[in-house]
C-alpha positions as CSV (number, residue, x, y, z in Angstrom):
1,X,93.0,39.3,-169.1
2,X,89.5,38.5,-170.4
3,X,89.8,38.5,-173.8
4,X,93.2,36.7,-174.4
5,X,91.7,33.2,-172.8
6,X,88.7,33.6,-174.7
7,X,90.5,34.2,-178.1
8,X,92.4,31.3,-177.7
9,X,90.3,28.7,-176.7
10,X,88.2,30.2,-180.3
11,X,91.5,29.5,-182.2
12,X,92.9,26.7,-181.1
13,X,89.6,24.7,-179.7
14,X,86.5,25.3,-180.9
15,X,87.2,24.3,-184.7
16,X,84.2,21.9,-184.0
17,X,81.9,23.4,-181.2
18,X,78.9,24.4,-181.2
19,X,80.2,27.1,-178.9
20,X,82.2,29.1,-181.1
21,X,79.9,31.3,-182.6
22,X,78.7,32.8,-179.4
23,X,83.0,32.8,-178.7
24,X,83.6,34.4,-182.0
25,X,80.8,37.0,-181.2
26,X,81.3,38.1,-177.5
27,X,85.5,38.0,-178.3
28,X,84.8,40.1,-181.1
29,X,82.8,42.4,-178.8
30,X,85.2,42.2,-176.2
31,X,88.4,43.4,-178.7
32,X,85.3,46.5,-179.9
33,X,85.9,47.5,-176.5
34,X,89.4,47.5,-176.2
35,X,89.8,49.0,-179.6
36,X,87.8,52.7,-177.9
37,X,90.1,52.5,-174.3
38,X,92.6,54.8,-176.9
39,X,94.8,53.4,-174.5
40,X,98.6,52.9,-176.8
41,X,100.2,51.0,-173.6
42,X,97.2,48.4,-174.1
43,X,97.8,48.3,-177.8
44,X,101.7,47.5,-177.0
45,X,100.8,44.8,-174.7
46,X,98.1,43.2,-177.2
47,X,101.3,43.3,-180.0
48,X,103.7,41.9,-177.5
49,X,101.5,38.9,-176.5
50,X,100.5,38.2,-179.7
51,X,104.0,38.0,-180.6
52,X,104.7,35.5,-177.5
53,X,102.0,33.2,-178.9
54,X,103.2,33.4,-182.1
55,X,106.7,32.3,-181.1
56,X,104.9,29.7,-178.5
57,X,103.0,28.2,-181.0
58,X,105.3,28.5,-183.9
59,X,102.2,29.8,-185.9
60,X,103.3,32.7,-188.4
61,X,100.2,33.7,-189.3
62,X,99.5,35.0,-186.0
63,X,102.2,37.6,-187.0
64,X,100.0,38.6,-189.8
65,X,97.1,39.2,-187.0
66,X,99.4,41.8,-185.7
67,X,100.1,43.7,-188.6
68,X,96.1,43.7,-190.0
69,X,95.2,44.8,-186.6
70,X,97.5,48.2,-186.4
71,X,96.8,48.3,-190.5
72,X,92.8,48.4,-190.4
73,X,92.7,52.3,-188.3
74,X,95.0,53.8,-191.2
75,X,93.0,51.5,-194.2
76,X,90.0,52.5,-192.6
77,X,91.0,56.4,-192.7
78,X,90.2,55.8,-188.9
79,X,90.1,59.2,-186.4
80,X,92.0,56.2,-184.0
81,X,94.7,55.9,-185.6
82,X,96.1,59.1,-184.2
83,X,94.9,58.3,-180.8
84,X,97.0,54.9,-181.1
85,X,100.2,56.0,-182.7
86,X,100.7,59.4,-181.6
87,X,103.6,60.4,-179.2
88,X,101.9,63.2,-177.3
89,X,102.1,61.4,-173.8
90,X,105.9,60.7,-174.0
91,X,106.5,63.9,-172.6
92,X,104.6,63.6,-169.8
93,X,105.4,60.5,-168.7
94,X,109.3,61.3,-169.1
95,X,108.7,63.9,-166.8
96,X,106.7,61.6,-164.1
97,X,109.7,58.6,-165.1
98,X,112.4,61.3,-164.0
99,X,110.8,62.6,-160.8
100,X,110.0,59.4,-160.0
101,X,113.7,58.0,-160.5
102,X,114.7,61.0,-158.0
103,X,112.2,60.0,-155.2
104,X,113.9,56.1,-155.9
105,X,117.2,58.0,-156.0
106,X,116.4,58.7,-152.0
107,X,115.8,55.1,-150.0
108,X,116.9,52.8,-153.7
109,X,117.2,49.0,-151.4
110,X,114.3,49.4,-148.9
111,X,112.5,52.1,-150.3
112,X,110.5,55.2,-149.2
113,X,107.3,53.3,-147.9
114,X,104.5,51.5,-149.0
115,X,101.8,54.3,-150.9
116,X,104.0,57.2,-150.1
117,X,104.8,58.0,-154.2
118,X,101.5,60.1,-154.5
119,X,103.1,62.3,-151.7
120,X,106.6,62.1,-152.0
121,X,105.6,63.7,-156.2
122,X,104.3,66.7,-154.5
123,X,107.8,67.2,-152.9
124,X,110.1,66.6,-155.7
125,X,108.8,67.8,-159.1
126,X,109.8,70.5,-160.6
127,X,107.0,72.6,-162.3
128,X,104.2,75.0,-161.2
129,X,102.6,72.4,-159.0
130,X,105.5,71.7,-156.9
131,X,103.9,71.1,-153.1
132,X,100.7,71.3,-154.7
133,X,99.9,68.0,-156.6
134,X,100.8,64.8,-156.8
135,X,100.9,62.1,-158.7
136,X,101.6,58.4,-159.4
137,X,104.6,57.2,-161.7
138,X,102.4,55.9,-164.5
139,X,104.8,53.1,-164.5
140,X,104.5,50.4,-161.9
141,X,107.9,49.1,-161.9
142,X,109.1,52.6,-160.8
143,X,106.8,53.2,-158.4
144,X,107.8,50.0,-156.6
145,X,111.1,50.9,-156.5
146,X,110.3,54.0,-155.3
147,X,107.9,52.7,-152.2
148,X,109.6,49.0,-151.5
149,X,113.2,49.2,-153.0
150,X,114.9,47.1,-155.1
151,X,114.2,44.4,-152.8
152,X,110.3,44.4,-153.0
153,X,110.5,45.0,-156.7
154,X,113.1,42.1,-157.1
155,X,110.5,40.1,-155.4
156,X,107.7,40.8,-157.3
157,X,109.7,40.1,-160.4
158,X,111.0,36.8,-158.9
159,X,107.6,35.7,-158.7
160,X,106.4,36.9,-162.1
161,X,109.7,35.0,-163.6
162,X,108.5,31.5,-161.0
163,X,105.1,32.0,-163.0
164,X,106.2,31.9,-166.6
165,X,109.0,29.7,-166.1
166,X,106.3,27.0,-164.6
167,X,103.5,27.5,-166.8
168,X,105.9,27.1,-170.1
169,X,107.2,24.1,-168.2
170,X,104.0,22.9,-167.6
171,X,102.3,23.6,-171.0
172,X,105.1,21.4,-172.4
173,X,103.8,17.9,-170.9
174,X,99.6,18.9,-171.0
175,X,97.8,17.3,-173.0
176,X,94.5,18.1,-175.5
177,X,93.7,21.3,-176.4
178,X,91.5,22.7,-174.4
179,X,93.5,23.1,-170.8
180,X,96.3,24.5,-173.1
181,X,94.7,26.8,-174.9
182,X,92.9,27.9,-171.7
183,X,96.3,28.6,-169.9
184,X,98.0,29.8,-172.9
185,X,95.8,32.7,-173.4
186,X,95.3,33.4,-169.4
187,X,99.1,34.0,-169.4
188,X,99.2,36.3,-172.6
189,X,96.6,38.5,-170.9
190,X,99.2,38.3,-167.9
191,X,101.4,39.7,-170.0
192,X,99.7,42.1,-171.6
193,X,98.7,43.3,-168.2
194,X,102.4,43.6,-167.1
195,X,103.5,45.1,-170.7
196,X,100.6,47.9,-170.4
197,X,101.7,48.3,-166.3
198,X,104.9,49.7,-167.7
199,X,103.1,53.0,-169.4
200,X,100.5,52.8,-166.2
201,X,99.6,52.2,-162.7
202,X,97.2,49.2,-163.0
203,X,98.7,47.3,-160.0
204,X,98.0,50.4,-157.6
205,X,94.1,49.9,-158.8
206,X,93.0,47.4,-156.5
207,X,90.2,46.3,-158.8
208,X,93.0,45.4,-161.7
209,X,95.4,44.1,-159.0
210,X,92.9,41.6,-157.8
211,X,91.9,40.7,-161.3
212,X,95.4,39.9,-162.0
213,X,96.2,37.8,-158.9
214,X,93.0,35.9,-159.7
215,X,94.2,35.5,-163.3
216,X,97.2,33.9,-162.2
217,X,96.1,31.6,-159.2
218,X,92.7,30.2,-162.0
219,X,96.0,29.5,-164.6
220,X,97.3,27.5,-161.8
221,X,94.5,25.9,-161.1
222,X,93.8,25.0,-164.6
223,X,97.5,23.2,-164.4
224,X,96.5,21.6,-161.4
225,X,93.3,20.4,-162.8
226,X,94.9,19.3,-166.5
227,X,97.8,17.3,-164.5
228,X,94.4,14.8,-162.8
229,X,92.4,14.6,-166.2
């Protein structure tokens, strides 16, 4: 969510500013720092938006950013490599993903109530820690089935669909660079966010969560702003 709008306004407006070597620098350390989370649903997410840019912007060498990125830990002989391609996880998160569908299973068009997943895990896994531990779904889409339904998740995803479908309709009439690039890159980091929320809670963090809503209500704003410039 930070780095994406910095990246962009680097490639696609600061060709000529005095700016962009401070950009190039504190993006660069910004992508350092992503590169050590390990984190694979992060990596997905980064691939995925770059890929939406890429077919945004028409741009095919942005294609060849995403290859050279998951290329340089294996040329590198890397130790991360294995951290960002390996498949341990998918067994535990299949597990969390089926005890999770079961508690949906329950209440699936209002839901089970609002924060009740962590408990509700306890009661219907299936292992040595049955009644003992919970858990969250590691997937927020699941776990917001399981709380709110399928109405609250329909919900949510009506207004993540509302925001994309605006901001592509509104990228199409702004005009410059900057304002563009600006909301072009706050809305791959939104979907980065969402792509990564898939493998992870990050919603049910209420630091991320509010870093989210404030990402989407300051692309907004940078619409509204553009549209009186």
């Amino acid at each position: 969510l930070v780095f994406f709008p910095l990246v962009s306004v680097v490639i696609f407006d600061l060709k000529h500013n005095k700016f962009r070597y401070f950009a190039v620098f504190l993006s660069s350390a910004l992508f350092y720092l992503f590169f050590l989370t390990k984190t694979r649903g992060a990596w997905l997410g980064l691939v995925v938006s770059i890929a939406y840019l890429a077919f945004f912007k028409k741009k095919i060498w942005l294609i060849t950013i995403i290859v050279f990125l998951l290329s340089v830990p294996f040329v590198l002989k890397m130790e991360m490599a294995k951290y960002i391609f390996e498949t341990s996880s998918i067994g535990d998160r299949s597990a969390m993903w089926r005890t999770g569908l079961e508690i949906f299973k329950q209440h699936p068009i209002i839901g089970n109530g609002i924060n009740t997943f962590f408990v509700n895990f306890k009661k219907f896994r299936n292992d040595e820690w049955k009644d003992k531990r919970g858990s969250y779904a590691h997937n927020c889409y699941l776990q917001m089935a399981a709380d709110i339904g399928i109405i609250g998740l329909a919900a949510f995803l009506w207004v993540i669909f509302s925001y994309f479908f605006s901001t592509f309709k509104e990228l199409k009439k702004m005009r410059g660079i900057f304002y563009p690039s600006v909301v072009s890159g706050i809305s791959m980091g939104i979907l980065a966010f969402l792509v990564h929320s898939f493998f992870d809670t990050n919603l049910y963090s209420l630091n991320l969560a509010t870093l989210f809503w404030s990402a989407v209500g300051i692309s907004q704003s940078v619409i509204n702003v553009s549209d009186k410039t």
